[in-house]
N, C-alpha and C positions, 0 to 999 in steps of 0.2 A: 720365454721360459723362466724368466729371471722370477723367485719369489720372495726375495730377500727386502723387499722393500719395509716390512713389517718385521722382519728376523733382524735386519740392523739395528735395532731400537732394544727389540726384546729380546736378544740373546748377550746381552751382558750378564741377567741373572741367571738365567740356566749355566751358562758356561761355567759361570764359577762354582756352583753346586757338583759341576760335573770335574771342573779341576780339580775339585779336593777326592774326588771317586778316583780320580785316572792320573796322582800323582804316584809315581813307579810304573806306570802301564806304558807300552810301546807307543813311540812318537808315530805322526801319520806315516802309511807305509811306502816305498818306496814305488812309480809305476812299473807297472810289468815291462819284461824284458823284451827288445825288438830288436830285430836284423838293420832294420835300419836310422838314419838320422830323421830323417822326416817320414811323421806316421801319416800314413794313408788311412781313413775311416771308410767305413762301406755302410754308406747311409741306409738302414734297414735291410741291408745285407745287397748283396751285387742283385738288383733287381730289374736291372736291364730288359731279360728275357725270361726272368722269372717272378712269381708273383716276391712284394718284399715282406719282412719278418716271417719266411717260411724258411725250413729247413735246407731249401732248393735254392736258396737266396744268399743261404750260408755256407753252404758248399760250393757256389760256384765265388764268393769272395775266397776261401780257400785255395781253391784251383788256381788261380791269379795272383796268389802273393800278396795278399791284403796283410795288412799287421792286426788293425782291428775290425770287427764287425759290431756296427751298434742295432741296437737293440730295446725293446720296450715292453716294462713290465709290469703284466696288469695280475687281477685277480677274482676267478668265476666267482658264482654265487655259494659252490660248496667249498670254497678254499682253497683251492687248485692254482698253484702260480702259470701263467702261457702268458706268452708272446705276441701282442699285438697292441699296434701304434694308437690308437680310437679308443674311445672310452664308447662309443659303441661299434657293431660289427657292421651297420649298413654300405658303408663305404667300401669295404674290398670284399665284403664276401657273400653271398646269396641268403643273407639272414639278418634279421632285423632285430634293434635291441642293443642295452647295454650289456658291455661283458659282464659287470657283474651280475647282471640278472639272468645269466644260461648256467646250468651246469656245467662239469666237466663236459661230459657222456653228452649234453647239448651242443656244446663248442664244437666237441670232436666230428657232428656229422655235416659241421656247414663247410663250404668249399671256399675257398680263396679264390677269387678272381686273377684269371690268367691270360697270358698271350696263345700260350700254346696246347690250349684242351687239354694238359694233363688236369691232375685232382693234384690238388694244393690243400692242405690244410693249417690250422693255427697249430703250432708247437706248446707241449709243455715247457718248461722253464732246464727242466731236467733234462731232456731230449738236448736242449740247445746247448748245455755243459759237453753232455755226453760228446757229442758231433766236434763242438770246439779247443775241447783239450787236448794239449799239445800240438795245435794245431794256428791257430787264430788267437787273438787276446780279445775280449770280448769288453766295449764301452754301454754301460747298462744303465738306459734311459728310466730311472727308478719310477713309474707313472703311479703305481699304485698298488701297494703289496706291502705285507709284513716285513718289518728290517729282519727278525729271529729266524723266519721261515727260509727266508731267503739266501740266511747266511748258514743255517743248517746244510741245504742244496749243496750250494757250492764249498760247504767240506764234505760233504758225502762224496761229491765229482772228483774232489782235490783239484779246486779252483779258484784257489783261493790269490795264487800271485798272477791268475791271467786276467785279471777284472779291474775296471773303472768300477764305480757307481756317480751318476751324474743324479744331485739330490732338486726335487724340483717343491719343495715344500717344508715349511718353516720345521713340522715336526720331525721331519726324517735326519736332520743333520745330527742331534743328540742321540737319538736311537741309535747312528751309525755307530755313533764314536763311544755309545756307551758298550753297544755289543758286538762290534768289532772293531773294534781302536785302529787297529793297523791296513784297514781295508784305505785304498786309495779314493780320497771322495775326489770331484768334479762339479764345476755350479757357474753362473752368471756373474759380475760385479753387480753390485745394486744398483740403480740409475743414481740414487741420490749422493755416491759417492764419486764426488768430484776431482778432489786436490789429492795431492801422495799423502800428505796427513792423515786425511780420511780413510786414505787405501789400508794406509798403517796400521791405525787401528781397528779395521776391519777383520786385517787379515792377521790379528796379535788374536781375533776371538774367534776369528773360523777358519780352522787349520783344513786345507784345502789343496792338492797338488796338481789341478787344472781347473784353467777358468776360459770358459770360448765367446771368441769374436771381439777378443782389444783388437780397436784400432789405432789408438795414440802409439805410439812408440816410445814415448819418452816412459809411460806406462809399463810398457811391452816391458821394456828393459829392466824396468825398478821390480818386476814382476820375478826377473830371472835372476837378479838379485838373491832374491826369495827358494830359490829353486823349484819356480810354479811356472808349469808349462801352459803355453797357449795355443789351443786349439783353433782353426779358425773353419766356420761351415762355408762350403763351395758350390752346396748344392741349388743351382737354378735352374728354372729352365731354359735360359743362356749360358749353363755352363758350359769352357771349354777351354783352349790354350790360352784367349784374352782374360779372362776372368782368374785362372792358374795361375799369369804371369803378376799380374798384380799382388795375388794372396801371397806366391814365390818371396816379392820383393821385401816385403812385410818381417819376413825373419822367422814364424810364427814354427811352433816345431809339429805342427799335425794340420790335415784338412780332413773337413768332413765332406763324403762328395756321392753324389749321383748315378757316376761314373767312373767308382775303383777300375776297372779293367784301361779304359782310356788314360785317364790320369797316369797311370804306371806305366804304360807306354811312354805316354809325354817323357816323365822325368826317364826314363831308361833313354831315351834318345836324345835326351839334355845334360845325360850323363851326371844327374842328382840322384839316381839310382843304382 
């Protein structure tokens, strides 16, 4: 997911074009508010037993006490922001094609592939606000969408302190911070940054308050320094207590996992929750 390999180079000159725009403007903003020390993420929402990035998906991470539900945002071919992981639809639903090339009124009649015969469909962007406020804090896999439109949404929801955005492309990081300064971004370290030096400078150009999957520690730490949380993903198809207890030892302040409802058990019975 990491696409900063090309952004570590080129974003010394945007940045500073954009530092003289955004001096007085609100510093990055604070992450949303959680019940607890370590967040649990619900990888494409609890889709254990129901299809993932549906609504059904999002409500039952709800029901279980999830903190975040992540999530992935594309965009049809008439401009309509939804919900779904694929840049095409063949994969989870009975229609073939990329998103952007269905309409709205297209997308809407294909079914999401399920366990249990109901009808699943893809979600608009709005629907998944609507469902998740004050309810869930929402980590939002930016795949492919307007920054403006997007952040229109979620002031129209008043959603604005329940959101990550995890930026997966060189141009979405200025867009964010040009038109919403104080949204919490999320992103990868670059491969090619090695040494704490590098980290330094890195992260003096990309004001950032999650970065997932350090495993260094020495890193971890120089990280929290920073006050940049670390995410770490858990989701395998071995995931379980072995794989938990590991991610556990690591220190990291969130998992992203397969298996939100499990997981919370775990730590509820290890008494980390």
């Amino acid at each position: 997911m990491s696409f900063f390999k090309s952004l570590f180079f080129l974003i010394s000159g945007v940045f500073f074009c954009l530092s003289i725009k955004a001096a007085g403007q609100t510093s990055p903003g604070r992450l949303p508010e959680s019940k607890h020390k370590l967040i649990v993420i619900a990888h494409r929402g609890n889709h254990t037993n129901v299809p993932e990035n549906t609504l059904a998906s999002i409500t039952e991470a709800i029901k279980h006490g999830v903190d975040y539900v992540e999530v992935d945002l594309r965009t049809t071919k008439d401009g309509h922001l939804v919900i779904h992981h694929d840049a095409t639809v063949d994969r989870a639903t009975n229609g073939k094609g990329k998103v952007s090339e269905h309409t709205l009124a297209e997308i809407k009649t294909l079914q999401v592939y399920n366990h249990n015969h109901k009808t699943h469909r893809i979600p608009e962007f709005r629907d998944v606000l609507k469902l998740c406020k004050n309810k869930i804090n929402i980590y939002l896999d930016f795949k492919d969408a307007d920054v403006a439109q997007t952040w229109q949404q979620i002031q129209e929801a008043g959603m604005e302190k329940q959101i990550v955005v995890y930026i997966n492309k060189k141009e979405q990081y200025p867009k964010w911070k040009t038109i919403a300064p104080q949204m919490p971004l999320m992103t990868s370290i670059p491969d090619e940054v090695k040494s704490q030096d590098q980290l330094t400078a890195f992260l003096n150009k990309v004001k950032i308050d999650v970065v997932d999957n350090i495993v260094d520690p020495e890193i971890q730490r120089f990280l929290q320094t920073r006050n940049i949380s670390v995410w770490l993903d858990v989701q395998d198809p071995k995931e379980g207590p072995d794989s938990w207890n590991i991610a556990l030892k690591k220190g990291v302040q969130g998992l992203q996992t397969d298996h939100p409802e499990a997981l919370i058990d775990y730590l509820k019975k290890n008494g980390l929750r």
